[in-house]
LOBAMI-558956 format. One record per residue (C-alpha): x, y, z negated. Coordinates in steps of 0.1 Angstrom, whole numbers. Last residue first. Example, Ala and Ser with C-alpha at 12.3 -4.5 7.8 and 13.67 -1.06 7.14 Angstrom:
BEGIN
> u v w
> 137 -11 -71
> 123 -45 -78
END
This chain:
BEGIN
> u v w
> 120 -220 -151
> 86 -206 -132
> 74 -228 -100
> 89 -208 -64
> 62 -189 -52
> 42 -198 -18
> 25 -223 -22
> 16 -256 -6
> 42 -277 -24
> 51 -261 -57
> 73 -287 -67
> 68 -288 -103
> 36 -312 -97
> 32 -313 -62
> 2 -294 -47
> -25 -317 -30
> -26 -320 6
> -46 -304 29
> -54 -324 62
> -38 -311 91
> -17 -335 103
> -46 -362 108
> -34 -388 127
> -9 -402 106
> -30 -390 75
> -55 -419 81
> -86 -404 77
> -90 -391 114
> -112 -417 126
> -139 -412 101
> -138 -376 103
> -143 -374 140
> -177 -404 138
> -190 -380 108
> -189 -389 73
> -211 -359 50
> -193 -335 29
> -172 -324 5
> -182 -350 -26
> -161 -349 -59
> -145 -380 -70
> -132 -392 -107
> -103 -392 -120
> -100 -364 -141
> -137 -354 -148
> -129 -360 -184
> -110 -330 -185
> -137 -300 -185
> -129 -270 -204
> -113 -251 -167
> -116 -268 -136
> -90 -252 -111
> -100 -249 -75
> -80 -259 -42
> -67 -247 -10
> -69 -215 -3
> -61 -208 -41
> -82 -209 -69
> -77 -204 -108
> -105 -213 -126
> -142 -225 -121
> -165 -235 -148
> -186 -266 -139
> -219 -275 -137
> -223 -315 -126
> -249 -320 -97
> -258 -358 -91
> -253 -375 -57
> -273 -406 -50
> -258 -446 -45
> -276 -451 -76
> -247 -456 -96
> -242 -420 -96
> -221 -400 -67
> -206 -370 -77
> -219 -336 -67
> -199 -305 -80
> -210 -274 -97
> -208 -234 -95
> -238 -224 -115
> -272 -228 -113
> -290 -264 -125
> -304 -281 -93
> -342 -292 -101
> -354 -328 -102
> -348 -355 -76
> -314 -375 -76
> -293 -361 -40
> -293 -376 -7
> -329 -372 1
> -323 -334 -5
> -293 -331 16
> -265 -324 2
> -245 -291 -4
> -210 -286 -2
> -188 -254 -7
> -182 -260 -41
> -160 -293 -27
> -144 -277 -3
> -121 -262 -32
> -107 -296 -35
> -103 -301 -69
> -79 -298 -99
> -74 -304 -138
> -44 -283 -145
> -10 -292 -149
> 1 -256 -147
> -24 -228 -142
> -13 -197 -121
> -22 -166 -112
> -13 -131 -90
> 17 -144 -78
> 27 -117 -50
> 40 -138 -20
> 60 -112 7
> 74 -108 40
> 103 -86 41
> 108 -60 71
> 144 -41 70
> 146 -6 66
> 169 0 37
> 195 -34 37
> 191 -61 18
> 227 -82 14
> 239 -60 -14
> 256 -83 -29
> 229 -95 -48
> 198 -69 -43
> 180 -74 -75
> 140 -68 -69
> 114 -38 -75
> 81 -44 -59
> 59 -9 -47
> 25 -18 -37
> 10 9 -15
> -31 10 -13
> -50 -3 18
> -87 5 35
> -93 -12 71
> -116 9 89
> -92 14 113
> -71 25 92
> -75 41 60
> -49 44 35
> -52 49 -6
> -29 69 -28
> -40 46 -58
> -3 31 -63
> 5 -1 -79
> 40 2 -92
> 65 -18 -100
> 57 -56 -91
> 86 -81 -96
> 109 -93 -76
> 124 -124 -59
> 144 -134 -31
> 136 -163 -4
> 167 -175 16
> 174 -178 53
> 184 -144 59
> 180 -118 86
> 147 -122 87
> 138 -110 55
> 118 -132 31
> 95 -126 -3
> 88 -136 -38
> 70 -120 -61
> 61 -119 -102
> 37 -103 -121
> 52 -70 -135
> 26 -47 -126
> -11 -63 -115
> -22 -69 -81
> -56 -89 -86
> -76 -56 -78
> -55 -50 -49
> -68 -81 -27
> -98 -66 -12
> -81 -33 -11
> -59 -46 12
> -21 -48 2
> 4 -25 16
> 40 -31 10
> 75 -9 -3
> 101 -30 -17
> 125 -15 -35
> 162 -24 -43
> 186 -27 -70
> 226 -35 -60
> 215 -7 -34
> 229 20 -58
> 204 54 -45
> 204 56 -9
> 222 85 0
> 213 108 31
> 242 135 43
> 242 171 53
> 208 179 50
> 202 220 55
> 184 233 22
> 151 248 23
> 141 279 29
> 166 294 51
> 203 277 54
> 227 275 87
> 251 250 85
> 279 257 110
> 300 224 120
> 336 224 118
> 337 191 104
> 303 172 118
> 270 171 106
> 236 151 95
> 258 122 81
> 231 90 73
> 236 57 48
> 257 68 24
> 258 46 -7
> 250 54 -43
> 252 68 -75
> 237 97 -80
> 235 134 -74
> 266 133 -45
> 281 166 -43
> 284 197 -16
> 305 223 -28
> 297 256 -11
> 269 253 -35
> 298 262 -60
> 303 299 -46
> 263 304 -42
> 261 300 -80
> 287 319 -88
> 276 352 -70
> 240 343 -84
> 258 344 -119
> 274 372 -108
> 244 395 -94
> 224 380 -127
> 248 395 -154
> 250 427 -131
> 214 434 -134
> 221 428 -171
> 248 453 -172
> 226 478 -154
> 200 471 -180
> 225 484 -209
> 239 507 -185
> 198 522 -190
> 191 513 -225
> 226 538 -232
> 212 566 -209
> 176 564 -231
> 199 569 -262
> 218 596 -248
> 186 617 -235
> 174 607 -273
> 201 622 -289
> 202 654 -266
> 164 659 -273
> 173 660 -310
> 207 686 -302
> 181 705 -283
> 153 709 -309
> 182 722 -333
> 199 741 -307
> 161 763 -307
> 156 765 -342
> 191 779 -350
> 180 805 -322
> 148 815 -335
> 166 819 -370
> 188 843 -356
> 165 861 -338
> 142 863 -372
> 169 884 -387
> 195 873 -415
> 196 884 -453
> 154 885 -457
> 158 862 -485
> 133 837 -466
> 155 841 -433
> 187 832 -450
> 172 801 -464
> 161 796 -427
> 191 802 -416
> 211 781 -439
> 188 753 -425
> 188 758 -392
> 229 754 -389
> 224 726 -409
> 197 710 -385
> 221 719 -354
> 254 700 -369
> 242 670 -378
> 223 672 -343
> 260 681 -322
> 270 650 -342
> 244 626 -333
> 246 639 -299
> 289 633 -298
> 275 594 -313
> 253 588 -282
> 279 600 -259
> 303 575 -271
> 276 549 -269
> 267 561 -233
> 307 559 -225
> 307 522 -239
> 278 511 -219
> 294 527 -188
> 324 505 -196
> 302 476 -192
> 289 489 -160
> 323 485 -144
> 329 456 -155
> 293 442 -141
> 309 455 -104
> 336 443 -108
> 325 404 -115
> 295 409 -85
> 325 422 -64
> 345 390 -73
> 314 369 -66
> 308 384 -33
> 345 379 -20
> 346 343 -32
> 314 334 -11
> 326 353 19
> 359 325 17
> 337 297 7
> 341 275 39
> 317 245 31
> 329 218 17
> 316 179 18
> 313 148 -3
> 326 160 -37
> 317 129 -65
> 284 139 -93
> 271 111 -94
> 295 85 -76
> 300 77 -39
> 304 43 -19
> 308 53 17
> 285 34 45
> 289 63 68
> 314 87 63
> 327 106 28
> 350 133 21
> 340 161 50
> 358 190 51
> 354 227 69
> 317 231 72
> 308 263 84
> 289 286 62
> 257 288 55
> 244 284 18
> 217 258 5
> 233 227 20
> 215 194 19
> 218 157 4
> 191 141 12
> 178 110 -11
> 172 81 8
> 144 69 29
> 112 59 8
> 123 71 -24
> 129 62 -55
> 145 31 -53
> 161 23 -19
> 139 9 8
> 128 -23 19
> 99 -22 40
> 63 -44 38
> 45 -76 44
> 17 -87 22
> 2 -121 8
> -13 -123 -22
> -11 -155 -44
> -30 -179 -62
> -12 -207 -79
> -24 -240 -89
> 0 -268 -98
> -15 -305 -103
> -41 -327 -120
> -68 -348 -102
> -103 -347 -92
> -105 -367 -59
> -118 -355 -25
> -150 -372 -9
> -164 -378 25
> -199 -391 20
> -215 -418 39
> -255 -419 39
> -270 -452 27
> -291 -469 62
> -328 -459 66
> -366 -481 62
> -369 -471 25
> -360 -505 15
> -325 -502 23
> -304 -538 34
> -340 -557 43
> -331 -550 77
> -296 -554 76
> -303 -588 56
> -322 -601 85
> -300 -593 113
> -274 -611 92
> -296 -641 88
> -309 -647 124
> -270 -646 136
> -262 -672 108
> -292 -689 127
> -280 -688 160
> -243 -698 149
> -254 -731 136
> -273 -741 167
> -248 -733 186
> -225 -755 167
> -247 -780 164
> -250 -781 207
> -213 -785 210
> -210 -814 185
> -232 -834 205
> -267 -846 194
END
């Protein structure tokens, strides 16, 4: 026999065999399913919020105004835009020439009523006397009366200067409570007099920048009700807000004081704050409910400016070096010939493969989750070992090599935060 035909032979049977052992390979009469699995390992886990909003100075949305609350034409300016002022600095003047007048004839007017307080006091004691005199008078006739040495005219008379010189007091007394009130009247007429003479100088109420002039020199400012704004100051922009909106889906995991970084465009550097104030003033738009989240954050060098958009990351939690998994892998669920027989305990779990080939169900207790992956919390011996996510399909099976699969998640770094948004904690 030639060597040719041995080696045919020879390959004919190994053929035989192989097709044999595939079809002895799984008694059951179908091939072992493939699983596509994600290891349980330790890294970073951070949950965030994301949320754009405004920067605007503290305590209040667009400055603080600075009005007028007298007219009057405004003859100096101090300050333009982008001026540095201090509480309590002059930044404008309005022409206080009528002012003046009023407050001096306010000042005459209450000396004047003073010394009308002094003339009623005089008066008061020229009653007291005419009445000293009066009830002696009655007396000694009266006592003249009884001894029948003076007629009854006489003591009629006595009687009547008596009840006059009383009336007289009181009249004087009454007169006195009046320039008293009149002083008072005149009291308030000055201090209003003086009150209107230094709004016609306009000062800053805190430290700050200028950021708007309403008016012009020579300008007429016309007050009403409210007071005319002359300038807007943004309150010392070396501390800023940040003023977002958060769904109400997400607000519940917004707490003051956790920690947030956030962008502006006109930088390329992150900056970082801290939450302020979560406000319950709710907003409905479209359906879409959402609360105001106010972030407070150092402004070095005053490079944020009020009005500009910041794109923010509120850490909301984090677990460090924690025992980790693909967050895919709650999601899964076998097949029931895939899986051991016998009932699925409740709970949030993950199926790992026994040494049957078959998937098991293992309860764990979830922790803190990101888009990516899930914390397991009380459970380190899982470490190691791999979660199932799903089933192998002809597309997953040729995209498993991360060269042609750019969108596969990756694991966070250790201390390098890869993934997330926040920068790790010092």
């Amino acid at each position: 026999m030639s060597s040719e035909n041995v080696m045919l032979g020879a390959a004919v049977m190994l053929a035989a065999l192989v097709a044999g052992c595939d079809a002895a390979g799984d008694k059951s009469g179908r091939s072992q399913p493939k699983f596509r699995f994600a290891p349980i390992t330790r890294a970073d886990v951070i949950r965030t919020v994301e949320a754009t909003g405004t920067v605007t100075p503290r305590n209040t949305s667009s400055g603080i105004p600075v009005g007028a609350q007298v007219n009057g034409k405004v003859i100096k300016l101090f300050v333009d835009y982008n001026s540095t002022v201090t509480n309590g600095q002059v930044v404008a003047l309005i022409d206080p020439l009528v002012y003046e007048a009023t407050y001096k004839s306010a000042v005459a007017q209450l000396h004047v009523n003073q010394a009308n307080v002094e003339v009623r006091r005089a008066a008061i004691k020229t009653c007291e006397a005419e009445l000293t005199l009066a009830e002696k008078t009655y007396a000694r006739k009266k006592s003249l009366t009884e001894k029948a040495m003076a007629s009854v005219a006489d003591l009629d008379a006595a009687t009547e200067a008596f009840e006059k010189a009383k009336a007289g007091l009181e009249s004087a007394k009454a007169g006195l409570s009046s320039a008293l009130a009149a002083v008072e009247q005149s009291e308030a007429a000055v201090s209003k007099a003086k009150a209107d003479l230094d709004y016609c100088t306009i000062r800053s109420p805190v430290n700050g920048v200028v950021i708007a002039r309403k008016v012009e020199e020579g300008e007429t400012v016309v007050s009403s009700y409210n007071a005319v704004p002359v300038l807007t100051i943004a309150e010392d922009l070396k501390v800023v807000w940040v003023e977002a909106t958060v769904p109400e889906a997400d607000v519940g995991n917004v707490k003051v004081g956790q920690e947030v970084m956030f962008t502006a465009d006109a930088y390329r550097r992150r900056f970082k704050g801290r939450v302020k104030q979560v406000r319950k003033a709710a907003t409905t738009l479209n359906n879409v409910v959402t609360y105001p989240i106010i972030i407070e954050a150092d402004n070095p060098d005053e490079m944020l400016f009020p009005g500009m958009t910041a794109t923010l990351s509120i850490e909301t939690a984090r677990a460090e070096n924690a025992v980790v998994v693909s967050a895919a892998a709650f999601r899964f669920r076998p097949k029931e010939e895939d899986r051991r027989p016998g009932e699925v305990p409740r709970g949030r779990k993950l199926w790992l493969v026994g040494d049957d080939g078959l998937l098991e169900p293992t309860v764990v207790t979830e922790g803190v989750s990101d888009a990516s992956f899930t914390q397991i919390v009380g459970n380190d011996a899982l470490e190691g070992k791999q979660a199932a996510v799903g089933y192998e399909t002809p597309a997953t099976l040729a995209a498993k090599d991360d060269t042609t699969n750019p969108f596969k998640p990756k694991f966070p770094q250790r201390n390098k935060n890869r993934g997330t948004a926040p920068e790790p904690k010092k």
